[in-house]
C-alpha positions in Angstrom: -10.4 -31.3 8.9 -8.7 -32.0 5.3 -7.5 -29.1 2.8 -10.6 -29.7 0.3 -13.2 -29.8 3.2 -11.7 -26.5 4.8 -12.2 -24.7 1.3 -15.5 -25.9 0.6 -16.5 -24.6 4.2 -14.9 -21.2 2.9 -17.5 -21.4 -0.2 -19.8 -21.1 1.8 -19.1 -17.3 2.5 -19.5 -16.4 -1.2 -23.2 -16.8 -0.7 -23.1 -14.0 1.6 -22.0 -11.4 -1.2 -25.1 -11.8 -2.6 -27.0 -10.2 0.1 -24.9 -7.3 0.4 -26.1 -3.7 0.1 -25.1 -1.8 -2.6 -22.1 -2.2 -5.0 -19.7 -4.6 -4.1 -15.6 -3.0 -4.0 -13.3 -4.7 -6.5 -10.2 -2.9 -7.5 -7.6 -5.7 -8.2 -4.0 -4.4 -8.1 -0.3 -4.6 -6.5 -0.7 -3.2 -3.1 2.1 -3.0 -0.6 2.4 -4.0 2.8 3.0 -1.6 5.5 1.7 -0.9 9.2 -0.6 1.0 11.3 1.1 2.0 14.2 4.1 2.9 12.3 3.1 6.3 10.7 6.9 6.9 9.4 6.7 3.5 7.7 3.2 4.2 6.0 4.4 7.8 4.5 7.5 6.4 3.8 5.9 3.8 1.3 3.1 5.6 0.4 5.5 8.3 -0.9 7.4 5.1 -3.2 4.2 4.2 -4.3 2.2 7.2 -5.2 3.8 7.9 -9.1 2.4 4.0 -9.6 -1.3 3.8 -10.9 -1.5 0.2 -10.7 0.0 -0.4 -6.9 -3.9 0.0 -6.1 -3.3 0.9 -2.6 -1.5 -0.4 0.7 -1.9 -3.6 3.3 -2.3 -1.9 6.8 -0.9 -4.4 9.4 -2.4 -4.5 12.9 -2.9 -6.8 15.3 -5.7 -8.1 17.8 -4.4 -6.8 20.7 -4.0 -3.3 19.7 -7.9 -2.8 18.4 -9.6 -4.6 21.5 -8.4 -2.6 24.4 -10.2 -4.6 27.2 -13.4 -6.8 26.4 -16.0 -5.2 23.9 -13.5 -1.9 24.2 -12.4 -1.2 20.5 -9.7 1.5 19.8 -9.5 2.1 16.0 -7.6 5.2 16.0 -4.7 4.3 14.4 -6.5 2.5 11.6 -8.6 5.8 11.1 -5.3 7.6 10.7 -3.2 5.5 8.2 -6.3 5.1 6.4 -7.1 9.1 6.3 -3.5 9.4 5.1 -3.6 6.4 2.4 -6.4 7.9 1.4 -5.4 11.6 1.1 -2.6 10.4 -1.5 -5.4 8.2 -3.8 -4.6 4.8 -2.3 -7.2 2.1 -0.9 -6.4 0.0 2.2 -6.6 -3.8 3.1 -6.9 -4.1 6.5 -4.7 -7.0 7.4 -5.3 -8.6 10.5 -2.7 -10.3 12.6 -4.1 -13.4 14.7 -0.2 -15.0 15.2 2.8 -12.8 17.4 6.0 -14.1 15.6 8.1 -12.4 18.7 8.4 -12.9 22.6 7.3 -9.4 22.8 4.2 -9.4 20.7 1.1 -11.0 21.8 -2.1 -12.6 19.7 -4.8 -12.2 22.1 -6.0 -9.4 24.4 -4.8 -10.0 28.3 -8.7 -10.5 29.1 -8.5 -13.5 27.2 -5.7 -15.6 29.1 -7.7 -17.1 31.5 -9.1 -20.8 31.6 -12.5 -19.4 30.2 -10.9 -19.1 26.7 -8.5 -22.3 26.9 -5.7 -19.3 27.8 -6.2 -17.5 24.9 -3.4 -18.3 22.7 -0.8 -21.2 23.1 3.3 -21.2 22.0 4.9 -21.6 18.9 8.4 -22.2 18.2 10.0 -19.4 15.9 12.4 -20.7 13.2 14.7 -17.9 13.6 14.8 -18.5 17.5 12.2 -17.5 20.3 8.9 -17.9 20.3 5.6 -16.4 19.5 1.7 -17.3 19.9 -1.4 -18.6 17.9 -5.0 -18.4 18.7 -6.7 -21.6 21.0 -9.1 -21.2 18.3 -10.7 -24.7 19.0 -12.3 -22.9 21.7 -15.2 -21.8 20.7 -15.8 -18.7 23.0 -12.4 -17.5 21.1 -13.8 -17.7 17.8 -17.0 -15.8 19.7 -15.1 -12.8 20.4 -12.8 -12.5 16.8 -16.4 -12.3 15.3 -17.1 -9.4 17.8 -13.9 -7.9 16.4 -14.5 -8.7 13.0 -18.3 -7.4 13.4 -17.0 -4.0 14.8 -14.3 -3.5 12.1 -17.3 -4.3 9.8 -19.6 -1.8 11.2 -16.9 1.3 10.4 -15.3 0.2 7.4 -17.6 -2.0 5.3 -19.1 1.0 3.6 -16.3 2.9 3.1 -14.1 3.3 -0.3 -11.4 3.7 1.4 -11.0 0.1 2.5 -11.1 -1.9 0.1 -11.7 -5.5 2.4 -10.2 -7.8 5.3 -6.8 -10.0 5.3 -6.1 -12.6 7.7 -2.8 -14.5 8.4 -2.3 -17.6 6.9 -3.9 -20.6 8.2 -1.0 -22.7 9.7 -1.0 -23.8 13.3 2.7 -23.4 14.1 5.0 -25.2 15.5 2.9 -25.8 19.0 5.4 -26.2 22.1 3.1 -28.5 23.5 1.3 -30.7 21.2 -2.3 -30.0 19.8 -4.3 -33.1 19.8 -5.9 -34.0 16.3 -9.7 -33.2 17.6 -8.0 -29.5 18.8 -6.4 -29.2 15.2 -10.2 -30.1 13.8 -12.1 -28.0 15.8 -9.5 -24.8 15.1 -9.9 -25.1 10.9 -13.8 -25.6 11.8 -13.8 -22.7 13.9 -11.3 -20.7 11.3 -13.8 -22.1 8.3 -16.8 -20.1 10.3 -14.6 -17.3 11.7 -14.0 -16.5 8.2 -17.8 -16.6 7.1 -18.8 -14.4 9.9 -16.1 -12.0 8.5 -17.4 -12.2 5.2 -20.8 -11.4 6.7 -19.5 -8.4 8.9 -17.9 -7.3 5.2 -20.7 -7.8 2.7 -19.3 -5.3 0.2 -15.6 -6.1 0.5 -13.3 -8.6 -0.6 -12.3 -10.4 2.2 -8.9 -12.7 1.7 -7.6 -15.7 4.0 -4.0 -16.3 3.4 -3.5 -20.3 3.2 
């Protein structure tokens, strides 16, 4: 799928806005990147941040793996807390959502997803730096089937709230593949991304949802 056609597949979420209940967020701004599951991080730039009325808020990363505990299982305790804490010092929250690993010791996919039922789950990308990490087998479309189930749980606790001000996902690149991904693979993973990302929008109707490129 070409550049122009992926975006134009993307427009198609902004229809979805218009149906949303209520007042849609929009609270443009600097906000810095930090991480869930690393509390000391959070406080640490939440404190550098707080005497600065225009860095907005903070971009919480997290990762698959660490919401979706086993199949339709969802822990979003951490998210709750950094949130609760961003919050507490007058900062709004992206939730950024990590569909890539970038380390041998990280993984994109919950283990109930590595079997032949989701084309493995995730396949092996070379790292620059050395090593290796993983990306989605998003051309499969029972994998794009269960990131909307995430996407439609996050949506369910934090659409609504002020808190959160909306949705990132990581950019769109397939990687550097260790085994080679066939061009109707590469065509059916930006489909599947382009409707991914409308379901998103559509789980988020009164947030600003952003897909890196």
């Amino acid at each position: 799928i070409d550049a122009e056609t992926f975006v134009r597949e993307q427009g198609l979420a902004a229809s979805v806005a218009a149906a949303a209940d209520g007042p849609l967020k929009w609270n443009p701004g600097h906000y810095a990147v930090s991480n869930a599951h690393n509390l000391r991080h959070l406080d640490k730039t939440l404190g550098e941040i707080a005497k600065y009325a225009f860095v907005k808020g903070v971009v919480i990363r997290t990762s698959w793996p660490m919401l979706e505990t086993s199949k339709g299982v969802y822990n979003f305790a951490a998210l709750d807390t950094a949130i609760a804490r961003a919050a507490a010092k007058g900062k709004r929250v992206f939730i950024m959502l990590g569909t890539k690993s970038f380390s041998s010791t990280e993984r994109a996919v919950p283990d109930y997803m590595r079997t032949a039922e989701y084309g493995g789950g995730a396949y092996k990308i070379a790292i620059k730096r050395g090593g290796y990490g993983e990306n989605l087998t998003l051309w499969n479309d029972k994998v794009r089937d269960r990131l909307n189930a995430l996407n439609q749980a996050l949506g369910a606790r934090y659409n609504k709230s002020n808190s959160v001000e909306g949705m990132i996902f990581n950019e769109t690149a397939l990687g550097m593949a260790t085994t080679p991904i066939s061009a109707a693979q590469a065509q059916a993973y930006f489909g599947n991304l382009a409707k991914a990302d409308i379901a998103a929008k559509a789980a988020f109707p009164n947030s600003t949802v952003i897909q890196y490129m």
